[in-house]
C-alpha positions in Angstrom: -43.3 67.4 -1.9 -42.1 67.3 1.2 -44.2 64.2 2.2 -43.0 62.4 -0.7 -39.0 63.2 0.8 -40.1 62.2 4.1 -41.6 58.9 2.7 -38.1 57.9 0.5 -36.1 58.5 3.4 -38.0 56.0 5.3 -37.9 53.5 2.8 -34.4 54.1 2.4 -33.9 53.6 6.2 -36.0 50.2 6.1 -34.2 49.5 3.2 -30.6 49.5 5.1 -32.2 47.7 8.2 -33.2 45.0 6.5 -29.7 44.8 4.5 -28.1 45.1 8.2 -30.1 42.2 9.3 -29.9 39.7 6.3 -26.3 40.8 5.3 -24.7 41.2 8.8 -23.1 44.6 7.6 -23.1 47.5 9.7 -23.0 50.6 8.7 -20.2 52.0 10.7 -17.5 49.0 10.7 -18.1 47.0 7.5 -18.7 43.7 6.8 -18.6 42.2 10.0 -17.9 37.7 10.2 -21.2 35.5 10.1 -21.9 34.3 13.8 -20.8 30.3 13.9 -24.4 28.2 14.5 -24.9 27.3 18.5 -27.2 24.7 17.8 -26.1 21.4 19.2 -29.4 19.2 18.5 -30.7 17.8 15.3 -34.4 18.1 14.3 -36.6 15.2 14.7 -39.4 14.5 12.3 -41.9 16.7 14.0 -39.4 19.6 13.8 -38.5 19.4 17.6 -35.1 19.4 18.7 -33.4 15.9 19.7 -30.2 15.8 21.6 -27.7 13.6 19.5 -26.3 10.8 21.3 -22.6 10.7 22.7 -20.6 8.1 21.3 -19.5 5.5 23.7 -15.7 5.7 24.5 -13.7 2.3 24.3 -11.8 1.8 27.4 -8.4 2.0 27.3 -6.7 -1.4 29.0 -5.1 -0.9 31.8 -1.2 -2.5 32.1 -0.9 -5.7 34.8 2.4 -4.1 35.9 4.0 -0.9 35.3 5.4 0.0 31.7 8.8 -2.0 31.3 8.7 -4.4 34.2 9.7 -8.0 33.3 6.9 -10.2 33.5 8.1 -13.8 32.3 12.0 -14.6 31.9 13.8 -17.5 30.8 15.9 -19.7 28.7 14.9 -22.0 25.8 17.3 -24.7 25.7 18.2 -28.3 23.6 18.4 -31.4 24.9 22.0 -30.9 24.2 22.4 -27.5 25.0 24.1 -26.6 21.8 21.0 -24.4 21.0 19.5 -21.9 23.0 17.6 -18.4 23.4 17.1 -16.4 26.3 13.8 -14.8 26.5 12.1 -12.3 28.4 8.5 -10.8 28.4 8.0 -7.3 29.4 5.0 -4.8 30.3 3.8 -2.5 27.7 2.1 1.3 28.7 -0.9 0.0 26.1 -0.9 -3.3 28.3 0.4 -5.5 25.7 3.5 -7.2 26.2 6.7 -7.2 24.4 9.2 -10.1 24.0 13.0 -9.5 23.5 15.4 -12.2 22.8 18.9 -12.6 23.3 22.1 -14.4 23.4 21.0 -16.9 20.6 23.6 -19.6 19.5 23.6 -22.8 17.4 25.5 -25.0 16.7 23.3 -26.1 12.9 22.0 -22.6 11.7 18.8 -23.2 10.2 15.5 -21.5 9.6 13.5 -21.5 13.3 10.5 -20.0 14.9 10.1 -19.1 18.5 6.7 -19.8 20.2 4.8 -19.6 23.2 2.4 -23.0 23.9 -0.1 -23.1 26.3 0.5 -26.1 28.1 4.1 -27.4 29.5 6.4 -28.6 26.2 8.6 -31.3 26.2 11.7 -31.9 23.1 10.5 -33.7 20.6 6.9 -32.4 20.8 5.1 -32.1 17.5 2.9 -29.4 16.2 0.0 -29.9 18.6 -1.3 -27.9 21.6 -2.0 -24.4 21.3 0.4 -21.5 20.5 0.3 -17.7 20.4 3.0 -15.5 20.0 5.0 -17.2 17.3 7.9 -15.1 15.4 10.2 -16.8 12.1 13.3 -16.2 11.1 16.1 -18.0 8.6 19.1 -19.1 9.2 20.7 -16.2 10.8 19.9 -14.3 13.5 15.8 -13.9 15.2 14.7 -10.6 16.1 15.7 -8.6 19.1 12.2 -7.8 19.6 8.5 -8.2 18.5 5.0 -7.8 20.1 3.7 -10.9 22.1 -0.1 -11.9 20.6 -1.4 -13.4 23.6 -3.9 -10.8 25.3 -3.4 -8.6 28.3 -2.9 -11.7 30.7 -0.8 -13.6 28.9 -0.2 -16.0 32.2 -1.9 -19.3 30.6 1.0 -19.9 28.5 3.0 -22.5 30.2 6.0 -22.9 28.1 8.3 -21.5 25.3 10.4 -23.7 22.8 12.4 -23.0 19.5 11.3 -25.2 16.4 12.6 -25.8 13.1 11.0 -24.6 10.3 10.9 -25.2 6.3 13.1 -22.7 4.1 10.5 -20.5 1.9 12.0 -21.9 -1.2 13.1 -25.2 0.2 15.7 -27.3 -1.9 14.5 -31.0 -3.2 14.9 -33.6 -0.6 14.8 -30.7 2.0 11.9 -33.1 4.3 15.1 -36.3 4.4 17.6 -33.8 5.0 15.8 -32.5 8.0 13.2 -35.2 9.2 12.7 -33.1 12.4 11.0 -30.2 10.8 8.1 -28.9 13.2 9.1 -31.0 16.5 10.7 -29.0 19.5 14.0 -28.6 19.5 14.6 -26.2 22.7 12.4 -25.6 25.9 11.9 -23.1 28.4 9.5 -23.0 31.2 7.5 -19.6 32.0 7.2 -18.2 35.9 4.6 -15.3 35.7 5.2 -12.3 37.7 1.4 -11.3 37.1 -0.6 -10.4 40.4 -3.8 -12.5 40.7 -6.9 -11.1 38.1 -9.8 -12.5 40.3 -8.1 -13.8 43.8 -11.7 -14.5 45.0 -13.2 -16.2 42.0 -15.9 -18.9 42.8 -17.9 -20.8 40.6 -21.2 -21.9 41.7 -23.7 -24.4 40.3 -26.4 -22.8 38.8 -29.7 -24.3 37.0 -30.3 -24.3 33.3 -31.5 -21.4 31.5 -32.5 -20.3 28.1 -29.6 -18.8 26.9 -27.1 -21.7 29.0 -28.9 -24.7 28.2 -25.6 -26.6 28.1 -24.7 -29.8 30.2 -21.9 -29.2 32.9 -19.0 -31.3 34.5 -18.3 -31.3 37.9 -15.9 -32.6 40.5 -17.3 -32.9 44.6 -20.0 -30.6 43.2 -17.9 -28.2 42.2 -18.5 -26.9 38.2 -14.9 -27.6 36.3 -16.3 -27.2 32.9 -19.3 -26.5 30.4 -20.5 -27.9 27.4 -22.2 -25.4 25.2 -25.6 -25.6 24.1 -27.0 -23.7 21.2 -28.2 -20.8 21.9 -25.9 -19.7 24.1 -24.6 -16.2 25.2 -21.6 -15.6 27.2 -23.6 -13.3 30.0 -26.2 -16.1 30.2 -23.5 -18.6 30.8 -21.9 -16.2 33.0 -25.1 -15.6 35.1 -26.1 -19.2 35.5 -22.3 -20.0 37.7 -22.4 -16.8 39.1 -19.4 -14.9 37.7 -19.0 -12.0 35.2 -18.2 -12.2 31.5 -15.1 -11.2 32.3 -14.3 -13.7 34.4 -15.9 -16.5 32.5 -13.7 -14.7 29.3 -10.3 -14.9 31.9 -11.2 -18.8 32.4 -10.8 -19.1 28.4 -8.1 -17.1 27.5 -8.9 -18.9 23.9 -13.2 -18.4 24.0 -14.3 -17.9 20.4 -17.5 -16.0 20.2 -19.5 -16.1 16.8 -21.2 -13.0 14.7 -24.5 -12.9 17.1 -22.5 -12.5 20.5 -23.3 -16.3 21.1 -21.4 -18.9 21.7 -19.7 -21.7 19.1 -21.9 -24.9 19.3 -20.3 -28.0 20.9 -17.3 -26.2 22.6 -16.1 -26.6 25.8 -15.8 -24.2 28.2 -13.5 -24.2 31.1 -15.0 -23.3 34.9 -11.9 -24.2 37.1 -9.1 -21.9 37.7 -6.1 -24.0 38.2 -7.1 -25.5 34.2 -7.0 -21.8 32.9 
């Protein structure tokens, strides 16, 4: 009989071991919390341990000039000076740029846009050459304010001008009324206060490659632009004049890159920096 006590109380005492164990109870304190997993690798298909990758960080740009310093200011003016905006471009802390305007008058309210071209404007000017940074407004009064969509180094853009624009719901015979819908009405030159990006830039000729197959232009043997091949990736291209990407991406502030990383066919790429 006494055997058979001894042997319960054993059982009893394996009994609350293993409900200590598998249960995390104790049998002084309670129920005490479920320890939080330490394992920070995954398990492969043979059941060993693999570390999971880091994800890559995406740099965060880096302003050209401290946050709120001017970087472009002017005034956009008619022929006959009876319209005009100033306009000034300032340094964001994400490294985009802001532009305010200010002190617009008119002498014919109408429905305008301001925009920033790439190349110097002249009155009159239709709707070609390039242009980022555009804002509408009607007839009243433009924004004080709005975000400049031009990149980080905005510098390329040589000019900005003020241009008439349809009504949304325009009244019939609006195009007789106002024949000089979409040409220039007001100019202003832009003087960049941006330091240098790449003071010591030089492109070199370089022989063709797969990858830069593309014919080049040059002028006293120096590269001025590129004419791209199919096939071709922007590092390649890069490689073969001896720059970086960056570089060759600051040279074309407007490069268009398709869904494989390559280049557009039959574009033309620009190698000199006084063209940028």
């Amino acid at each position: 009989m006494a055997r058979r006590t001894r042997t319960i109380a054993a059982l009893g005492a394996t009994a609350a071991m293993t409900l200590l164990l598998v249960g995390g109870c104790s049998l002084s304190h309670g129920d005490d919390p479920v320890p939080a997993p330490t394992r920070t690798a995954a398990l492969g298909p043979d059941d060993a341990a693999t570390q999971l990758p880091e994800p890559t960080p995406t740099p965060t740009p880096t302003p050209v000039l401290a946050p709120g310093t001017v970087a472009a200011e002017t005034d956009v003016v008619s022929r006959s000076g009876e319209t005009s905006v100033h306009v000034r471009v300032v340094q964001r802390a994400d490294a985009q740029f802001d532009v305010e305007l200010s002190d617009y008058r008119t002498s014919d309210p109408q429905p305008m846009s301001v925009e920033f071209r790439h190349r110097t404007a002249h009155w009159g000017d239709g709707n070609g050459g390039t242009v980022r940074g555009w804002v509408q407004w009607d007839a009243a009064e433009p924004p004080k304010s709005y975000t400049l969509d031009a990149g980080t180094r905005p510098d390329y853009l040589a000019s900005v001008v003020l241009v008439p624009v349809a009504e949304t719901d325009p009244p019939e015979g609006f195009a007789t009324e106002r024949p000089w819908i979409g040409s220039v009405m007001a100019v202003g030159a832009l003087d960049w206060r941006l330091p240098e990006a790449f003071p010591d830039l030089r492109v070199t000729p370089g022989d063709a490659r797969p990858g830069a197959y593309g014919s080049v232009r040059t002028i006293d043997g120096t590269p001025t632009a590129y004419a791209v091949s199919s096939g071709d990736e922007p590092a390649t291209v890069a490689e073969r004049f001896g720059i970086t990407v960056e570089e060759l991406a600051w040279l074309n502030p407007f490069l268009v890159i398709d869904g494989q990383d390559g280049l557009l066919d039959d574009t033309t790429l620009n190698l000199d920096p006084a063209a940028r």
